[in-house]
N, C-alpha and C positions, 0 to 999 in steps of 0.2 A: 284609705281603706274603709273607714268609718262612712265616709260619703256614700262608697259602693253598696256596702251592706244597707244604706237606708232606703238607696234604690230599690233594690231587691224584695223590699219589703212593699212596696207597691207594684211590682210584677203582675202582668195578667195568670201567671203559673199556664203558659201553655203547655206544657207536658202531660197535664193532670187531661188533656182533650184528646190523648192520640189512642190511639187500639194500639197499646203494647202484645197483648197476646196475637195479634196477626202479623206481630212484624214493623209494623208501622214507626218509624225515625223521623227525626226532625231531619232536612237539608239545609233549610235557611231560614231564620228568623227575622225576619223586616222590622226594625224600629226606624221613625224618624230620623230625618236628617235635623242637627243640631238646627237647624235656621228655623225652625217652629218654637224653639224656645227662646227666642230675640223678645218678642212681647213679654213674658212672661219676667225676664232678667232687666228689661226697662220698666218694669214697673215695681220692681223691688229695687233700682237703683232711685226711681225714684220717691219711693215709699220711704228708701233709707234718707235722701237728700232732705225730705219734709219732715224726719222727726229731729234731726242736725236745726232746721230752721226752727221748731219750736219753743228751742234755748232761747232764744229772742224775743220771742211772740209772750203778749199779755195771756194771763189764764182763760179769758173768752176762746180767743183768740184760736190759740192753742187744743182748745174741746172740738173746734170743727175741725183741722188740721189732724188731729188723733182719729178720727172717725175716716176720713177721707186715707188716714195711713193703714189701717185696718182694711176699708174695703179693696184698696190697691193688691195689698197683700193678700186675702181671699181670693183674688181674680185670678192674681198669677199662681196661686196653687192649683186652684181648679182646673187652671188652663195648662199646667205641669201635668198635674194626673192624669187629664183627657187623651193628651198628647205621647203619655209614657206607656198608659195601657193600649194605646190601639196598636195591633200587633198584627201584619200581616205570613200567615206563617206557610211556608213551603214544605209537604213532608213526599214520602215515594208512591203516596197511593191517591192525597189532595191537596186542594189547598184550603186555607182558613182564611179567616179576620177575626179577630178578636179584638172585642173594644167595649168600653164602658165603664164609667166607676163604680156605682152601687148597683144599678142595675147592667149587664152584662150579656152582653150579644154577641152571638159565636157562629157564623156563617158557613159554610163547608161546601165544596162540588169535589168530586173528582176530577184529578189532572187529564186526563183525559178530555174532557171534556170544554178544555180553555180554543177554541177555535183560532183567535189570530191574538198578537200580542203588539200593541203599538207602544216607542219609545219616546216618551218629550223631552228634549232636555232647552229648557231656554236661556237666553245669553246670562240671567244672574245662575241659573242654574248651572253652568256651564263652570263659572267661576269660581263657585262653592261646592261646583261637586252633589249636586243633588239632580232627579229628572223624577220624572210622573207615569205611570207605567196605565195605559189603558188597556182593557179587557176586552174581546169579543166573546163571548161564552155566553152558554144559557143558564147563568146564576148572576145577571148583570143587576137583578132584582135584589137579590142579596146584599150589595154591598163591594162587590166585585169591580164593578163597572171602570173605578177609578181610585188608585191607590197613589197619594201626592207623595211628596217630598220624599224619596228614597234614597237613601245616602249609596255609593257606589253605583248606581243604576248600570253601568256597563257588564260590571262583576253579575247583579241580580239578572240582571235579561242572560248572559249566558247559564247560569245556574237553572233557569226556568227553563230555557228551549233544550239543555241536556238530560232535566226530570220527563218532560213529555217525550223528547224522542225516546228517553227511555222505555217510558212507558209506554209506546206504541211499540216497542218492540216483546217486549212483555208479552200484549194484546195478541201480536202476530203469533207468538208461538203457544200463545194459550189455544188460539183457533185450530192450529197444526195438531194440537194433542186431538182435541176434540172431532176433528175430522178423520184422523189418521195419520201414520207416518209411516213410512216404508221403511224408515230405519230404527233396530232393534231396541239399538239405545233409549232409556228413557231422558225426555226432555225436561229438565229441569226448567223452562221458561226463564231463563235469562241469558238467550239471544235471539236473534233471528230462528225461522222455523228452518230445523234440519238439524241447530246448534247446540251441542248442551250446553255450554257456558257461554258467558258474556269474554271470557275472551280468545272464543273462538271467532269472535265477531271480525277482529284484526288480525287473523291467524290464518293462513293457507299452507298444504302441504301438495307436492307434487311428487308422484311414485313412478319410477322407471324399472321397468323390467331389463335386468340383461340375459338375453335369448340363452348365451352359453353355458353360462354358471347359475341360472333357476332361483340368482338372486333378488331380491328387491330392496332398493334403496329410496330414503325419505328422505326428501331436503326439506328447509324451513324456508319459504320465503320472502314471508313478514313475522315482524317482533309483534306482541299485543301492547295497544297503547296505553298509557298512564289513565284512567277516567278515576273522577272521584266516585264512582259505582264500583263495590265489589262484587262479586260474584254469588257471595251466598246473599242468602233474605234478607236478613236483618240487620245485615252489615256493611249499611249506608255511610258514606262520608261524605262530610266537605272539608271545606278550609276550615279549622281551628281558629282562628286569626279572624273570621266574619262576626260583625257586627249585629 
């Protein structure tokens, strides 16, 4: 627990970058796949092995071995911090990157705006569980372009391609207000144009008249599916359980 909290304490604090008063939620926050901290943990293994060896060593000796265990140790924090703060972050309206120790660079497009999404996963990645996720989008200038070591990469490309299509759905029904709509209802924009909710989207009903008795009956005949999208604004989810 003690470990946790000292992570924490080096957090890029992405929350403190979202427009809370429009609604705006995190979906998924991207840190590294553990295999970027392999340098970092070899070089305090072996920082720790050469101050072990300096029991040994003459006091000369030993003054250059001390300086050599110092800089070891300097490296691998540096390259700890670099690699803890850079934070690729998915929320319902864009996406980010956040990275940087002291000084701090915070990139942002709208999701909308991500044009194609390419998957790498190579054979050590494959083994470990990590892939590289490239960008087609006009913020490739940003920072975007190329986002390495992604731990679950299968999990994140689905989370990403259900934010946009969300979001083109969004887009659609925002244009429908904006042009008109034959039906009285108002569109709350979170389905397709015609829909007021999002789970009308997985929803049909089919009405039969019967001639004799002036009745009308409504069958159901689809369920609305599970999505981690709710229906209202601001009441985004994912999985609890992500990384």
């Amino acid at each position: 627990m003690a470990g946790i909290g000292l992570f924490r304490i080096f957090d890029p604090k992405v929350r403190r970058h979202l427009i809370s008063d429009e609604g705006e939620v995190v979906i998924d926050e991207v840190r590294h796949h553990w295999v970027v901290f392999a340098v970092p943990i070899l070089e305090v293994i072996l920082a720790t092995a050469l101050l072990v060896a300096m029991l040994w060593l003459p006091p000369k000796g030993a003054g250059a071995v001390l300086v050599i265990v110092l800089v070891l140790l300097a490296h691998a924090f540096w390259k700890f911090l670099t690699e803890h703060r850079d934070r690729f972050v998915v929320t319902n309206m864009r996406v980010m990157r956040i990275r940087g120790v002291f000084s701090q660079t915070v990139a942002t497009t709208p999701i909308a705006r991500i044009l194609d999404i390419t998957l790498q996963k190579p054979l050590i990645g494959r083994m470990f569980g990590y892939g590289h996720f490239v960008f087609e989008s006009a913020a490739q200038d940003q920072g975007f372009r190329e986002i390495r070591f992604v731990s679950r990469p299968d999990d994140r490309d689905l989370t990403i391609q259900r934010v946009i299509q969300r979001t083109g759905l969004r887009a659609s029904a925002s244009v429908d207000v904006v042009q008109g709509d034959d039906d009285d209802s108002d569109d709350d924009g979170t389905g397709p144009i015609g829909m007021n909710t999002a789970a009308e989207v997985s929803t049909s009903t089919t009405t039969t008249t019967a001639p004799s008795h002036h009745a009308t009956t409504t069958r159901t005949v689809g369920q609305s599916s599970k999505s981690i999208f709710n229906s209202e604004r601001a009441n985004w989810t994912d999985d609890p359980d992500h990384e």
